[in-house]
C-alpha positions in Angstrom: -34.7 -17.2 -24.2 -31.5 -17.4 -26.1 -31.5 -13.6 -27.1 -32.0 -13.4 -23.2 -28.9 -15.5 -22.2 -27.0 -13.8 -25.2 -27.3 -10.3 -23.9 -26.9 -11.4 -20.0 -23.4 -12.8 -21.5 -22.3 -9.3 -23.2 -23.2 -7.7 -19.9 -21.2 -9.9 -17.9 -18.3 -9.6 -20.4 -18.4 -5.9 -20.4 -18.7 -5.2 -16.5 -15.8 -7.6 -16.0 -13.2 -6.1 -18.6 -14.5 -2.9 -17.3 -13.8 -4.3 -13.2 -10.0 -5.9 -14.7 -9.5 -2.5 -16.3 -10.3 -0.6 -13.0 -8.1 -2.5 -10.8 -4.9 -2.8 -13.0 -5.3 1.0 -13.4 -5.6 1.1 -9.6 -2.4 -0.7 -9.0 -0.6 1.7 -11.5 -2.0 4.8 -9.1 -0.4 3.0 -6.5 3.0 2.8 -8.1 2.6 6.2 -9.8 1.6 8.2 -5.8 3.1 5.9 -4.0 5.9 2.8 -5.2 8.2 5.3 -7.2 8.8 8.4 -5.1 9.1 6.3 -2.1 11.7 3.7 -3.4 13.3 6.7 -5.0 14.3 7.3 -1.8 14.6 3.8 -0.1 17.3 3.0 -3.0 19.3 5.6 -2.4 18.8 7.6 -5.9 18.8 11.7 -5.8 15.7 13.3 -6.0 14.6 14.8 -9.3 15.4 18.2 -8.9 18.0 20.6 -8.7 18.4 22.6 -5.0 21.5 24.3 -6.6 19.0 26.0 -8.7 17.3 29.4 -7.3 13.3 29.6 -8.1 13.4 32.6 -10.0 16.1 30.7 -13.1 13.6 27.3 -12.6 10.3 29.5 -13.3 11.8 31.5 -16.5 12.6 28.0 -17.3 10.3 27.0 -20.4 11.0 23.4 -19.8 9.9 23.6 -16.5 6.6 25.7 -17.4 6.1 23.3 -20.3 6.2 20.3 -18.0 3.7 22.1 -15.1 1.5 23.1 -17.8 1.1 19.5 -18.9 0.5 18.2 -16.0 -2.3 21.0 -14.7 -4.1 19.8 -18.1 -3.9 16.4 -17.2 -5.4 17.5 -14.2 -8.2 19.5 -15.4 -8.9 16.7 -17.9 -9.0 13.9 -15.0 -11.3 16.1 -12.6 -13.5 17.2 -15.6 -14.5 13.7 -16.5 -14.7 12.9 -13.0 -17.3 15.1 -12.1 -19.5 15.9 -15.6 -20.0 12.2 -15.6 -21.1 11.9 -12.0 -23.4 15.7 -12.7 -27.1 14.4 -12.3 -28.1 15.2 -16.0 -25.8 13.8 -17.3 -25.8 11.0 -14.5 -29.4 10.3 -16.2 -29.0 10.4 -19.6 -26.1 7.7 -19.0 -28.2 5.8 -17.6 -30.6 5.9 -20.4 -28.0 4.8 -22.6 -26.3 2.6 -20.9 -28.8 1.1 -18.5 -27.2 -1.2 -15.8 -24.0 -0.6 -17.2 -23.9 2.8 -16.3 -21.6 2.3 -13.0 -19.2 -0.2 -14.9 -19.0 2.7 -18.0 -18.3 5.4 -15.1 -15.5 3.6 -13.7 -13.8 2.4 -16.9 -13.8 6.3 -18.4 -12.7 7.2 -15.0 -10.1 4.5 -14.8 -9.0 5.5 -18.4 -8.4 8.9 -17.7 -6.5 8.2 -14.8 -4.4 5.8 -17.5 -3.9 9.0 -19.7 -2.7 11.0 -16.7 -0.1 8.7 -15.9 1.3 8.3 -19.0 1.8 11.8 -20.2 2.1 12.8 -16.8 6.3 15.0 -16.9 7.9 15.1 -14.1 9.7 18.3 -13.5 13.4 17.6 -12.9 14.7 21.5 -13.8 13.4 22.7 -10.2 14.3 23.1 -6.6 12.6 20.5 -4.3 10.3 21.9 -2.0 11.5 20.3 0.8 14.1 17.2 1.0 15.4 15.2 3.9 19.4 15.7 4.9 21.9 13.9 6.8 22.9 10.0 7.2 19.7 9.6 10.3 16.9 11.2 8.3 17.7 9.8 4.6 17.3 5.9 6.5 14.3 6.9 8.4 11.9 9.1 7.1 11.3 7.9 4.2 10.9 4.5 5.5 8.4 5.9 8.2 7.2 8.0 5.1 7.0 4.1 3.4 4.9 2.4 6.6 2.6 5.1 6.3 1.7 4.9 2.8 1.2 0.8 3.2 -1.0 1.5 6.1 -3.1 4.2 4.3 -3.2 2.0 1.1 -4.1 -1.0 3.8 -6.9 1.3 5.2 -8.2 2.2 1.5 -8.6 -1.5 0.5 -10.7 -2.2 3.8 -12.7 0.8 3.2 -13.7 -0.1 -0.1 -14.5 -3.6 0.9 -17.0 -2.7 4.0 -18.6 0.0 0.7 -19.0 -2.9 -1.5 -16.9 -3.1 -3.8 -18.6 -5.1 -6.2 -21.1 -2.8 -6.3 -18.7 0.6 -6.3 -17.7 -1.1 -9.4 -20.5 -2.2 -11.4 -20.7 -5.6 -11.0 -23.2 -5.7 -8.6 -25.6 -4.3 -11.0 -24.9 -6.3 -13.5 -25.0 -9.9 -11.5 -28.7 -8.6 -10.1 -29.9 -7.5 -13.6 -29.3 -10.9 -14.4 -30.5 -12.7 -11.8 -34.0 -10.9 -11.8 -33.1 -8.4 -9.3 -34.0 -4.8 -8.6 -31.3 -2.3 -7.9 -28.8 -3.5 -5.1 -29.1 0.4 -4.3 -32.4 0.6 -4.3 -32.5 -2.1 -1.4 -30.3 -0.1 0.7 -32.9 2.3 3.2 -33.2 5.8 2.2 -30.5 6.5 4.8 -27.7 5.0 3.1 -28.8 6.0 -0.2 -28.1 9.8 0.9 -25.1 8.6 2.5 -23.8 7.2 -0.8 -25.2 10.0 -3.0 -22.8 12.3 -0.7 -20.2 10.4 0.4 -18.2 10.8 -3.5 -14.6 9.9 -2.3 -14.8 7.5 1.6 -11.1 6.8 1.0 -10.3 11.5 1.7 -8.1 11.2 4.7 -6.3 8.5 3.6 -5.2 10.2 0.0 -4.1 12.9 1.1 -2.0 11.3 3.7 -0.2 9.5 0.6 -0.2 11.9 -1.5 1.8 14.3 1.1 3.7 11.8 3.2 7.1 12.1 0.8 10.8 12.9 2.4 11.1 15.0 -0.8 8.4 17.0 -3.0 8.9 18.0 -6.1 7.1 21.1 -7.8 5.1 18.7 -10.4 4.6 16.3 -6.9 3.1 19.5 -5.2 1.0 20.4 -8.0 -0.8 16.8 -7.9 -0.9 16.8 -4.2 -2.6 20.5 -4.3 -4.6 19.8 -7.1 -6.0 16.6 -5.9 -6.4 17.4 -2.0 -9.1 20.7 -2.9 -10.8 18.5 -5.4 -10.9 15.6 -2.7 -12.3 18.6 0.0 -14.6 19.9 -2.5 -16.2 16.6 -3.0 -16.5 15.6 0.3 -20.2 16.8 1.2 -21.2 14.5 4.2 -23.4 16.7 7.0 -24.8 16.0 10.0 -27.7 13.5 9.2 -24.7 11.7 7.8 -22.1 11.3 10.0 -25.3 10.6 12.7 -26.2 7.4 10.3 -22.5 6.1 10.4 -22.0 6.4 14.4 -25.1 4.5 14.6 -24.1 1.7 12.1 -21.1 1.5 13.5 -22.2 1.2 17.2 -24.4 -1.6 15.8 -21.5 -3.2 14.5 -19.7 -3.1 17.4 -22.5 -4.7 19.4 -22.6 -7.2 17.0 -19.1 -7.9 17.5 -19.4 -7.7 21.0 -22.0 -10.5 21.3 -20.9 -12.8 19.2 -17.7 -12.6 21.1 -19.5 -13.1 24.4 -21.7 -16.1 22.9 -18.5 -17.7 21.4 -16.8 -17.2 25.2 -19.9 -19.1 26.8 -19.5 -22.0 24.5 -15.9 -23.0 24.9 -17.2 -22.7 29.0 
């Protein structure tokens, strides 16, 4: 009984530093797309580049192809962790070893490498922008249009996650119904939204790639994340027709739910 409560207590312990760890590191990727090339502009600051510079001087620049090589390896890194972990071999051999911690270990070497990203990530300063706003009207307004749209999209990805189940994206889910007795929260789901989920990698793709192109100025190492990161979001994104079938009809079942408790709250104030 005790060794019982003792080992529900580590796995509590671990999924939650595991869900703290994921959503500081999320709140970085926010700052690091999103919060500093955005206020950047909002403050007034120049961009980091140099448009006096021609293309051809900026690419025989070895800083410049130190800093792009950097951060394509950073890339590479990010992505291969990414998707060997979530390759179904490996997928089940993690879960050997790590049982019902296997979601909660996914997201913290995920979150981890995204940590590792940021922090080495260079920016390249010794190049031309590839496009910059000009003139009094467009440095006020687009990039605070550019900063509405990011806080909707960010907005959108929160309330995405949410309807997904969070809890469960994250690990702790898992965890709270391995302790409670429970079978899988997945395996509860019908087989319907299991293939849904086992597809549907990335729910938040529009959305990213909205922030990550939505800039009044890109720079080349900006462009190389945004390129970079939009195929792999594309590539990932594997939903078919069974699929997007199952989410018109649960959302048409929402809305009807919606719709009558709307009507039945309308009857009873009459």
């Amino acid at each position: 009984m005790a060794s019982a409560a003792f080992r529900d207590c580590l796995l509590c312990i671990s999924t939650l530093i595991s869900f703290v760890f994921v959503f500081v590191t999320g709140a970085d990727f926010v700052r690091f797309v999103s919060f500093r090339a955005i206020y950047q502009n909002l403050s007034g600051a120049a961009p980091q580049c140099r448009d006096s510079r021609s293309w051809s001087d900026a690419l025989s620049d070895r800083s410049v192809l130190s800093s792009l090589s950097l951060d394509l390896l950073l890339l590479l890194l990010f992505s291969f962790q990414h998707s060997f972990l979530a390759w179904a071999p490996v997928k089940r051999m993690s879960l050997r070893v790590f049982g019902v911690l296997n979601r909660s270990f996914y997201c913290f070497t995920t979150a981890a490498a995204l940590q590792v990203l940021m922090c080495f990530w260079r920016p390249v300063s010794g190049a031309p922008c590839l496009w910059a706003v000009h003139g009094a009207f467009w440095e006020v307004w687009l990039p605070l249009l550019c900063f509405i749209l990011h806080v909707l999209s960010w907005a959108l990805i929160c309330s995405i996650l949410l309807i997904f189940d969070y809890p469960e994206l994250l690990g702790v889910k898992q965890v709270y119904y391995e302790c409670m007795g429970l079978a899988d929260p997945l395996l509860l789901k019908s087989e319907r939204a299991q293939r849904l989920f086992s597809h549907l990698r990335h729910p938040v793709c529009v959305e990213l790639i909205i922030v990550l192109w939505a800039l009044p100025s890109l720079t080349l190492d900006r462009l190389i994340l945004a390129v970079f990161l939009t195929i792999y979001l594309i590539l990932a994104h594997s939903l078919d027709a069974q699929d997007c079938a199952y989410l018109q009809h649960q959302l048409k079942n929402k809305l009807q739910i919606f719709s009558s408790e709307h009507t039945l709250n309308h009857s009873k104030r009459q």
